[in-house]
TIDREN-845166 format. One record per residue (C-alpha): residue in three letters; x, y, z. Coordinates in steps of 0.001 Angstrom, whole numbers, plus 500000, padded with zeros to 6 digits. Example, Ala and Ser with C-alpha at 12.3 -4.5 7.8 and 13.67 -1.06 7.14 Angstrom:
// TIDREN-845166
SITE   vexse        x        y        z
SITE     ALA   512300   495500   507800
SITE     SER   513670   498940   507140
***
This chain:
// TIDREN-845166
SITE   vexse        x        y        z
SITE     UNK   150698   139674   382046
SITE     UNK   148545   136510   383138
SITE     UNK   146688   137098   379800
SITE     UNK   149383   137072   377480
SITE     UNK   151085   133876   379155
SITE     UNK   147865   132155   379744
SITE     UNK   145659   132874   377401
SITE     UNK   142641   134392   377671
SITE     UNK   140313   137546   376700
SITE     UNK   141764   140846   378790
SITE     UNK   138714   143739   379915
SITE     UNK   137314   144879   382462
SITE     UNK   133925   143581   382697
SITE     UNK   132145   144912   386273
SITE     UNK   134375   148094   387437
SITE     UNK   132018   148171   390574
SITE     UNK   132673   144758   391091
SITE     UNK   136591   145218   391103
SITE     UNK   136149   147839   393196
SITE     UNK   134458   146232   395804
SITE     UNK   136880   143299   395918
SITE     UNK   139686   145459   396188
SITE     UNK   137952   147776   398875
SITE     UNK   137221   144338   400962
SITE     UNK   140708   144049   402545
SITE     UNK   140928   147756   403328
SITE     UNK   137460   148083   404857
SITE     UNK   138679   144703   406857
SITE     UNK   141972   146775   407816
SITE     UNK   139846   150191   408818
SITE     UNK   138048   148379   411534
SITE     UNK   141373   147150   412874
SITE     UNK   142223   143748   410919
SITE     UNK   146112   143827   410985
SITE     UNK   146385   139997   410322
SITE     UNK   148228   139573   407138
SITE     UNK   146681   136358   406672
SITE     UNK   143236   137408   406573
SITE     UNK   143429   140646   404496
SITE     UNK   145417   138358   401774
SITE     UNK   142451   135793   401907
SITE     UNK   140161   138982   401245
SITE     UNK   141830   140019   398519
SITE     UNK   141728   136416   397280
SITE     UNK   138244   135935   398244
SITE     UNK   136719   139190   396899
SITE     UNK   138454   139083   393630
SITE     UNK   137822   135286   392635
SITE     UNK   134322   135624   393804
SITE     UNK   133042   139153   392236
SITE     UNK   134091   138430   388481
SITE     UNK   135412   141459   387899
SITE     UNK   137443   140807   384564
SITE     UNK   136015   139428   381108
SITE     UNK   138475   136350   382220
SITE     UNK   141375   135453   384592
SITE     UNK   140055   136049   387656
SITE     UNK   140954   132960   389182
SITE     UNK   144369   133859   388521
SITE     UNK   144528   137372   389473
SITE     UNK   142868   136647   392228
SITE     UNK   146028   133947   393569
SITE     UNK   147974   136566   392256
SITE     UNK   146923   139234   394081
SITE     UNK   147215   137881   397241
SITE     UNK   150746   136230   396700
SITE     UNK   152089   139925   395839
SITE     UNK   150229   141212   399198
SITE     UNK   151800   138553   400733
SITE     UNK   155734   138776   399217
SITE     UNK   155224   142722   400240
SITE     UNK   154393   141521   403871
SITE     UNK   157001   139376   404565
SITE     UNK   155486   135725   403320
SITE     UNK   155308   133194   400253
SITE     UNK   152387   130669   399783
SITE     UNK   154172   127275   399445
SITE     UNK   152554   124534   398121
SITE     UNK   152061   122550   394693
SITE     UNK   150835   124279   392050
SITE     UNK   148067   121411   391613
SITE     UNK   147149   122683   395292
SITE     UNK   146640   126661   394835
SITE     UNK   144977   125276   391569
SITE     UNK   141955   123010   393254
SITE     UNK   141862   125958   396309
SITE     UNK   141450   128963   394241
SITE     UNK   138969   126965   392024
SITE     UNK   136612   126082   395166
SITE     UNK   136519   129423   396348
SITE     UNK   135552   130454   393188
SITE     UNK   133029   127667   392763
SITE     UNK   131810   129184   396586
SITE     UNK   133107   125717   397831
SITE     UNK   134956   127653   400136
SITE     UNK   134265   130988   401885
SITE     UNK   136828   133907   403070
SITE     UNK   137706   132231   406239
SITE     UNK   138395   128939   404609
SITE     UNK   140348   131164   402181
SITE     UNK   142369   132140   405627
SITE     UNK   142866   128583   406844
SITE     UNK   144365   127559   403519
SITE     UNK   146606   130673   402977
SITE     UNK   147460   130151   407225
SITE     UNK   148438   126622   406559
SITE     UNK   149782   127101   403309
SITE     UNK   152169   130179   404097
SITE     UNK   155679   131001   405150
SITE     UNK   157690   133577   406444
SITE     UNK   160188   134740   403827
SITE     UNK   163901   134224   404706
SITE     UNK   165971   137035   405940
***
């Protein structure tokens, strides 16, 4: 748990708000999104933005989308100082969902067979 290695304080603090950044990718899939790419950067975007959790949403929000991405075939590669400063200026609303989708474009790789 991010928590527990991190540090932190673990809740829940806006259930509406998790469930709207968790809805965000599927709503993007329902009206046809199928790019991997861009429903990871949703994910990314809607959970680092909306504040759902008393803390660590920064983190579960890179987390998020690296699982979504592992389960569909890629792996974000880049320093850790990198995904640091990127997921901090989109939650800082330095950068918005599509910038969220250049980075994670630029910054991701197919896994190997």
């Amino acid at each position: 748990m991010q928590i527990e290695r991190f540090g932190g304080l673990a809740g829940l603090r806006d259930e509406g708000a998790l469930e709207s950044a968790l809805g965000r990718p599927m709503n993007k899939a329902h009206y046809g999104c199928d790019d991997v790419i861009e429903l990871a950067a949703a994910y990314l975007f809607g959970l680092a933005r909306n504040h759902a959790f008393v803390d660590g949403n920064k983190r579960i929000a890179i987390v998020a989308a690296g699982v979504f991405l592992l389960e569909n075939g890629y792996e974000i590669e880049t320093t850790d100082a990198n995904l640091y400063a990127f997921v901090l200026a989109v939650a800082a609303g330095e950068i918005d969902e599509g910038g969220a989708a250049r980075f994670l474009r630029d910054f991701s790789v197919p896994l190997s067979p």
